[in-house]
DRENVO-560622 format. One record per residue: residue in three letters; z, x, y of N, C-alpha, C in turn. Coordinates in Angstrom, 2 decimals. Example, Ala and Ser with C-alpha at 12.3 -4.5 7.8 and 13.67 -1.06 7.14 Angstrom:
+------+---------+---------+---------+---------+---------+---------+---------+---------+---------+
! resn !     n_Z !     n_X !     n_Y !    ca_Z !    ca_X !    ca_Y !     c_Z !     c_X !     c_Y !
+------+---------+---------+---------+---------+---------+---------+---------+---------+---------+
!  ALA !    7.80 !   13.19 !   -5.69 !    7.80 !   12.30 !   -4.50 !    7.80 !   13.20 !   -3.30 !
!  SER !    7.08 !   12.85 !   -2.25 !    7.14 !   13.67 !   -1.06 !    7.87 !   12.90 !    0.03 !
+------+---------+---------+---------+---------+---------+---------+---------+---------+---------+
***
This chain:
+------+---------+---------+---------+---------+---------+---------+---------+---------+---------+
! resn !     n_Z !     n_X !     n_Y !    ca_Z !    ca_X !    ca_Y !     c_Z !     c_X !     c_Y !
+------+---------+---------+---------+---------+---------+---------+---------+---------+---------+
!  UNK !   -2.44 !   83.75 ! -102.05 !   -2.20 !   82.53 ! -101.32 !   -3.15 !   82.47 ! -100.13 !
!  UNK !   -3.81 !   81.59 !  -99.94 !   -4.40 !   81.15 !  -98.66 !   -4.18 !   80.30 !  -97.58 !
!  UNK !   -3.77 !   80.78 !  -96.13 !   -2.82 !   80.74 !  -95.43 !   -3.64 !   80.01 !  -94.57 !
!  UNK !   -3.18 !   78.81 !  -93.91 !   -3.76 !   78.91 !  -92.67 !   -3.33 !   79.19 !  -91.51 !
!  UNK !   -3.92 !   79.55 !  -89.89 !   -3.20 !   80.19 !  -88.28 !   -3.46 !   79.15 !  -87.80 !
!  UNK !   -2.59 !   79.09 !  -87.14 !   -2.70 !   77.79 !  -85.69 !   -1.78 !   79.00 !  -84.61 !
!  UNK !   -2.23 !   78.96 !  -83.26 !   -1.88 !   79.77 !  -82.41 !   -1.21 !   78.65 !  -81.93 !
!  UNK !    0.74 !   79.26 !  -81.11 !    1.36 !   78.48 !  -80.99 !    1.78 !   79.13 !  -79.64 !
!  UNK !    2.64 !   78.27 !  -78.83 !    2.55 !   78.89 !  -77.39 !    3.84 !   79.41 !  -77.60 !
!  UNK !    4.34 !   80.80 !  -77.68 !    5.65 !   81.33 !  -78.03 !    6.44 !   80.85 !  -77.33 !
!  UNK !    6.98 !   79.98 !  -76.66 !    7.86 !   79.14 !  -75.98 !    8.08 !   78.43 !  -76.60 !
!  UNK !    6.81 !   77.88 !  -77.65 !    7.49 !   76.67 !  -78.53 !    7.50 !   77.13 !  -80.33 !
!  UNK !    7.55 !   78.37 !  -80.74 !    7.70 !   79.04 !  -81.40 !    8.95 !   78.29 !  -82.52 !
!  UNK !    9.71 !   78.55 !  -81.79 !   11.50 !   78.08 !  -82.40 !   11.22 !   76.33 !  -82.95 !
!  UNK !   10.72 !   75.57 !  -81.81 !   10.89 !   74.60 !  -82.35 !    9.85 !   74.26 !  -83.29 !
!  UNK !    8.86 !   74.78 !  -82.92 !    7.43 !   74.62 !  -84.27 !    7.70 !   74.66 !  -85.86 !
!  UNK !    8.56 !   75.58 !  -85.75 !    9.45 !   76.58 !  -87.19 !   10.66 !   75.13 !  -87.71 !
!  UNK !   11.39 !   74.89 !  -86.22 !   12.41 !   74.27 !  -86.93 !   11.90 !   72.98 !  -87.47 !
!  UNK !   10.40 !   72.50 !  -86.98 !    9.88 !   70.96 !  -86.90 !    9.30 !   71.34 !  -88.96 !
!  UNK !    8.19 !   72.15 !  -89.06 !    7.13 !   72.02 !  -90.16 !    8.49 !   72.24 !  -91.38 !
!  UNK !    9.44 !   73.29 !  -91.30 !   10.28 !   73.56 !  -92.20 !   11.10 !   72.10 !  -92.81 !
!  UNK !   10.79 !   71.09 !  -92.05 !   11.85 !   70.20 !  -92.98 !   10.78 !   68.83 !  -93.98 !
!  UNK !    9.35 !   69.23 !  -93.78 !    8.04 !   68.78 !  -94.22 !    7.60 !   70.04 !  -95.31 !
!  UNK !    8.58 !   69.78 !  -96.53 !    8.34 !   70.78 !  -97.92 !    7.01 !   69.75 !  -98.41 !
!  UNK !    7.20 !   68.82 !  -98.31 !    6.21 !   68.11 !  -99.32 !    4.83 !   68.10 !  -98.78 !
!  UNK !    4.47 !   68.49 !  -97.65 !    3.23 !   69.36 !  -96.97 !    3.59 !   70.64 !  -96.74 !
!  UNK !    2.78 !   71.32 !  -95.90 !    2.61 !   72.62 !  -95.45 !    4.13 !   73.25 !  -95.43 !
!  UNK !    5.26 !   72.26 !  -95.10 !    6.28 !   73.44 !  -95.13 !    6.51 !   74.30 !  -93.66 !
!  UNK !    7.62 !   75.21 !  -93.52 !    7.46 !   76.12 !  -92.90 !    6.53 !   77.08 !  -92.62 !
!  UNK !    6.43 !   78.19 !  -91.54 !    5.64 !   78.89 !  -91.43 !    5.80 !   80.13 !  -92.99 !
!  UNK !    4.88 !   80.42 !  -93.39 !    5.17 !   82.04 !  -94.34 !    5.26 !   83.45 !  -93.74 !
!  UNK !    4.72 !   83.45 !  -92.58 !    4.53 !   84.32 !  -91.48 !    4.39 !   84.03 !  -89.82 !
!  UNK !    5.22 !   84.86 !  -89.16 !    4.96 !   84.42 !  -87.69 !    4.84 !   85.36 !  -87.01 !
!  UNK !    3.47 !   85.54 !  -86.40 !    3.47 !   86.77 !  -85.80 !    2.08 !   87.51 !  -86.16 !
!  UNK !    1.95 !   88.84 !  -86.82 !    1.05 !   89.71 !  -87.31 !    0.58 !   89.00 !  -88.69 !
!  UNK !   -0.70 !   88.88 !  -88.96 !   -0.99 !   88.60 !  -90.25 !   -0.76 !   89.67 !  -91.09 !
!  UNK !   -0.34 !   91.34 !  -90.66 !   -0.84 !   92.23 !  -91.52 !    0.39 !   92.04 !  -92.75 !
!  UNK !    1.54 !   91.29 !  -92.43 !    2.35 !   91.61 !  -92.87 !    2.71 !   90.62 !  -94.20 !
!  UNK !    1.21 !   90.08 !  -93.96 !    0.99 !   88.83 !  -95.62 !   -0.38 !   89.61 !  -95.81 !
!  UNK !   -1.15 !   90.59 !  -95.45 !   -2.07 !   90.62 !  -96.23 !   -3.35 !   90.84 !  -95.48 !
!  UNK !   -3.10 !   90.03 !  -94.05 !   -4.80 !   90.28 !  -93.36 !   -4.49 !   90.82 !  -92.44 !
!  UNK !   -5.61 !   91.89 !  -92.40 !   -6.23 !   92.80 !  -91.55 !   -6.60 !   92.58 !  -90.35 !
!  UNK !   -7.19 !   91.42 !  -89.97 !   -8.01 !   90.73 !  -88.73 !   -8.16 !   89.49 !  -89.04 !
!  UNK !   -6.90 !   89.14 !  -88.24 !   -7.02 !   87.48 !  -88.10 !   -8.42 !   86.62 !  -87.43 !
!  UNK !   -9.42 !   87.65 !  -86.61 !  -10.29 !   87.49 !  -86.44 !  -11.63 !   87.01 !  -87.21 !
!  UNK !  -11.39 !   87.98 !  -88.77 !  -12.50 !   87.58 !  -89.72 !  -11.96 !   86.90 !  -90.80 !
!  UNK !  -11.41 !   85.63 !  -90.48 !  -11.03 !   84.82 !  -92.08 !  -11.73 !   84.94 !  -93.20 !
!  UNK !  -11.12 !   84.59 !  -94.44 !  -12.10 !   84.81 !  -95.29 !  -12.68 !   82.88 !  -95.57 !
!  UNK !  -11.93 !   81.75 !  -94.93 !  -11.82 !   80.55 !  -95.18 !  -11.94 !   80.24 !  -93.79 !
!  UNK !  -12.99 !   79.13 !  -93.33 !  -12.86 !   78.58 !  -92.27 !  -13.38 !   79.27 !  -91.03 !
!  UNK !  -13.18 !   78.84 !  -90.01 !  -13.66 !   79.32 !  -88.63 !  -12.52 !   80.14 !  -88.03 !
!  UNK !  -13.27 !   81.43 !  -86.86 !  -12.32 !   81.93 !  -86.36 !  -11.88 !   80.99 !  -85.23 !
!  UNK !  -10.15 !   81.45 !  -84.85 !   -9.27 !   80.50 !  -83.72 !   -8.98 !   81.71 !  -83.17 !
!  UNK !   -9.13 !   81.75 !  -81.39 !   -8.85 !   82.32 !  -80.61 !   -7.26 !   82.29 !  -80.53 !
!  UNK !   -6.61 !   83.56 !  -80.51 !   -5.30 !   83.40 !  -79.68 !   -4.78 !   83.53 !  -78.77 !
!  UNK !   -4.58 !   83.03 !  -77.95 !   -4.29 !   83.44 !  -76.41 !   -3.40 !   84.15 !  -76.21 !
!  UNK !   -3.30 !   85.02 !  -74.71 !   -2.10 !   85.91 !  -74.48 !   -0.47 !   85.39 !  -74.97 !
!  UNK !   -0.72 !   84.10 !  -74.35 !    1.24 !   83.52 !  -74.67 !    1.34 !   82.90 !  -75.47 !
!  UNK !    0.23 !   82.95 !  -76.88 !    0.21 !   82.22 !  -78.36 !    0.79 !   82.79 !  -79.14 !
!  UNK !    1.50 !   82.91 !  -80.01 !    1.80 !   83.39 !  -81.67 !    0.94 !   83.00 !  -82.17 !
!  UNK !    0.52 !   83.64 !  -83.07 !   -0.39 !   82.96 !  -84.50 !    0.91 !   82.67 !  -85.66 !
!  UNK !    0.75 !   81.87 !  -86.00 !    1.68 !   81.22 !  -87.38 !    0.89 !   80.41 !  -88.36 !
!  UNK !    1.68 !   81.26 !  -89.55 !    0.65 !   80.90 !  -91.18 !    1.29 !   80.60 !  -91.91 !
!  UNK !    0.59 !   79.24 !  -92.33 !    1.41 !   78.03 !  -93.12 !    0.47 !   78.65 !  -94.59 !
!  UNK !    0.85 !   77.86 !  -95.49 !    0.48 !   77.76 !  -97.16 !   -0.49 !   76.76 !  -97.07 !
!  UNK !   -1.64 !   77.29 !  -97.62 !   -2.73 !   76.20 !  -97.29 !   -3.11 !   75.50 !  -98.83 !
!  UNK !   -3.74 !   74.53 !  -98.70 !   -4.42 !   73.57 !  -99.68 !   -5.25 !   74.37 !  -99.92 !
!  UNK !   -6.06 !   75.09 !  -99.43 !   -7.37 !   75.88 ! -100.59 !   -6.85 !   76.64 ! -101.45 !
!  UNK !   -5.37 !   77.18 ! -101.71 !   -5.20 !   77.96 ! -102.08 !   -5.36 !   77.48 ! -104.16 !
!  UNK !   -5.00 !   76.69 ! -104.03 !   -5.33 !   75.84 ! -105.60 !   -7.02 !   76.07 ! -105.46 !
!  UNK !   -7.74 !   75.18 ! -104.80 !   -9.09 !   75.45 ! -104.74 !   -9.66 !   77.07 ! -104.68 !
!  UNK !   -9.16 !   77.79 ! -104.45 !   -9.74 !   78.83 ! -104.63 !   -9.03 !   79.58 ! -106.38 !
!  UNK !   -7.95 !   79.68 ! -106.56 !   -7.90 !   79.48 ! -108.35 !   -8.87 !   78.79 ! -109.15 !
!  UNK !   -8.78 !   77.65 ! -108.44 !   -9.49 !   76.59 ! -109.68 !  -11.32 !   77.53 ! -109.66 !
!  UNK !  -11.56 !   77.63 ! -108.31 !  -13.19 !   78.55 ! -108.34 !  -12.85 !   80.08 ! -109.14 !
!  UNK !  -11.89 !   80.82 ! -108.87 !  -11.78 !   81.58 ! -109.85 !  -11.60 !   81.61 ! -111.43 !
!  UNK !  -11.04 !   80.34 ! -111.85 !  -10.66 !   80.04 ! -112.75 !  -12.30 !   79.68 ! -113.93 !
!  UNK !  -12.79 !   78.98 ! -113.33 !  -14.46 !   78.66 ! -113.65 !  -14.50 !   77.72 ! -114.52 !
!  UNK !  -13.40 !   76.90 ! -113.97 !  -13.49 !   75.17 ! -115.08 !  -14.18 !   74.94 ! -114.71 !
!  UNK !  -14.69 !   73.54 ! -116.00 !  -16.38 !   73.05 ! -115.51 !  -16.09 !   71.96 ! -114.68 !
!  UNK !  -14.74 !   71.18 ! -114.29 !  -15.19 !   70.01 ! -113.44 !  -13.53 !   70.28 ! -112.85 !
!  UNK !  -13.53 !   69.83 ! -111.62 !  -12.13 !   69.58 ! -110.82 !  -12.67 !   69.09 ! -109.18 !
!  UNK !  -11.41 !   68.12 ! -108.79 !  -11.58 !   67.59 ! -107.57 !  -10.94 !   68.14 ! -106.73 !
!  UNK !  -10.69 !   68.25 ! -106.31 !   -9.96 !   69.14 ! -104.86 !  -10.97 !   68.90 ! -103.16 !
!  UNK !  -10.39 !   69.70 ! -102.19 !  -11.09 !   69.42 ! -100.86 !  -11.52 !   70.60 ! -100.23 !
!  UNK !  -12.30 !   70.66 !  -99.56 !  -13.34 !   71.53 !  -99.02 !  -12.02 !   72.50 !  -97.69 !
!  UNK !  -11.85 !   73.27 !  -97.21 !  -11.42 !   73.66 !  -95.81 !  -12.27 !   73.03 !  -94.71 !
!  UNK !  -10.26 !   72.48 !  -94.18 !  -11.02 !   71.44 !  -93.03 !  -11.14 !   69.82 !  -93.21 !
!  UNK !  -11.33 !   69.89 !  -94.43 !  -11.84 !   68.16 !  -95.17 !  -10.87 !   67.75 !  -96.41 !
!  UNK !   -9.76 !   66.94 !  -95.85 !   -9.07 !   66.59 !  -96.38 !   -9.25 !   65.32 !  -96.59 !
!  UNK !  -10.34 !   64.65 !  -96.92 !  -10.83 !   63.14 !  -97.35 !  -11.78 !   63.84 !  -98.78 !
!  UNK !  -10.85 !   62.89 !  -99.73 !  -11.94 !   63.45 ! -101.19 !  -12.12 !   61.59 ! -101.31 !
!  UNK !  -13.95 !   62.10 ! -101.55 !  -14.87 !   60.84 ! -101.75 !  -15.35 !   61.15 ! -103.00 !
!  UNK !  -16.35 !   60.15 ! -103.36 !  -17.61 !   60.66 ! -104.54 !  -19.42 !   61.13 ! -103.73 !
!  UNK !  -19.29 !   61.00 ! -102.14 !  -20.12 !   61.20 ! -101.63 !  -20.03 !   63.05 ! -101.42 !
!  UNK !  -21.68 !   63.21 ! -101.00 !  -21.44 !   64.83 ! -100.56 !  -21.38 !   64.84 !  -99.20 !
!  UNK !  -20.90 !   66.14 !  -99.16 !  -20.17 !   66.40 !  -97.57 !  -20.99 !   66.48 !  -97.02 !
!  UNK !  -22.72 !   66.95 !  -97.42 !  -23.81 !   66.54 !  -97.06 !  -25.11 !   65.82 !  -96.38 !
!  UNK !  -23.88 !   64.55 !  -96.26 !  -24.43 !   63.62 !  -95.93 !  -24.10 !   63.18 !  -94.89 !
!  UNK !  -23.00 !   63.47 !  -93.86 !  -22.98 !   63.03 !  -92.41 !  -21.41 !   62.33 !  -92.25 !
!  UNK !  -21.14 !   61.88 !  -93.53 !  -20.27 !   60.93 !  -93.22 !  -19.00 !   61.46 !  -92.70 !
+------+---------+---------+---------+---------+---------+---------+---------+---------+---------+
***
């Protein structure tokens, strides 16, 4: 699964959790709150998807279920054609991302 972090200000921890959890039909609840080691990564520092996010002293990091995670099957998978969205770019066009727009 490919997760994404958003650093959250542990004060608002509780309500962050109680807000995304009732939005199943997106992201959902958090899968982890806290240490990434305990889904899998080593250093939240070196993603393997996307840019690194600083966490600040009075942040949590919290990791939702991300949309690449199909996109990265489907690239393992090695069908010859599928649409899906880039990390980050949740607008699917027929243009390339290439191009500025």
């Amino acid at each position: 699964m490919v997760v994404s972090m958003k650093p959250i200000p542990a004060l608002q921890v509780s309500k962050h959790i109680e807000i995304t959890s009732k939005y199943t039909h997106a992201h959902g609840g958090p899968v982890s709150v806290g240490s990434g080691i305990a889904i899998g990564i080593p250093d939240v520092n070196k993603p393997d998807w996307g840019d690194q996010i600083d966490v600040a002293p009075d942040e949590v990091p919290i990791f939702h279920a991300c949309g690449v995670t199909p996109q990265s099957i489907l690239m393992d998978s090695k069908v010859p054609f599928a649409i899906t969205h880039s990390a980050g770019h949740m607008f699917v066009t027929d243009l390339p991302s290439d191009m500025g727009v």
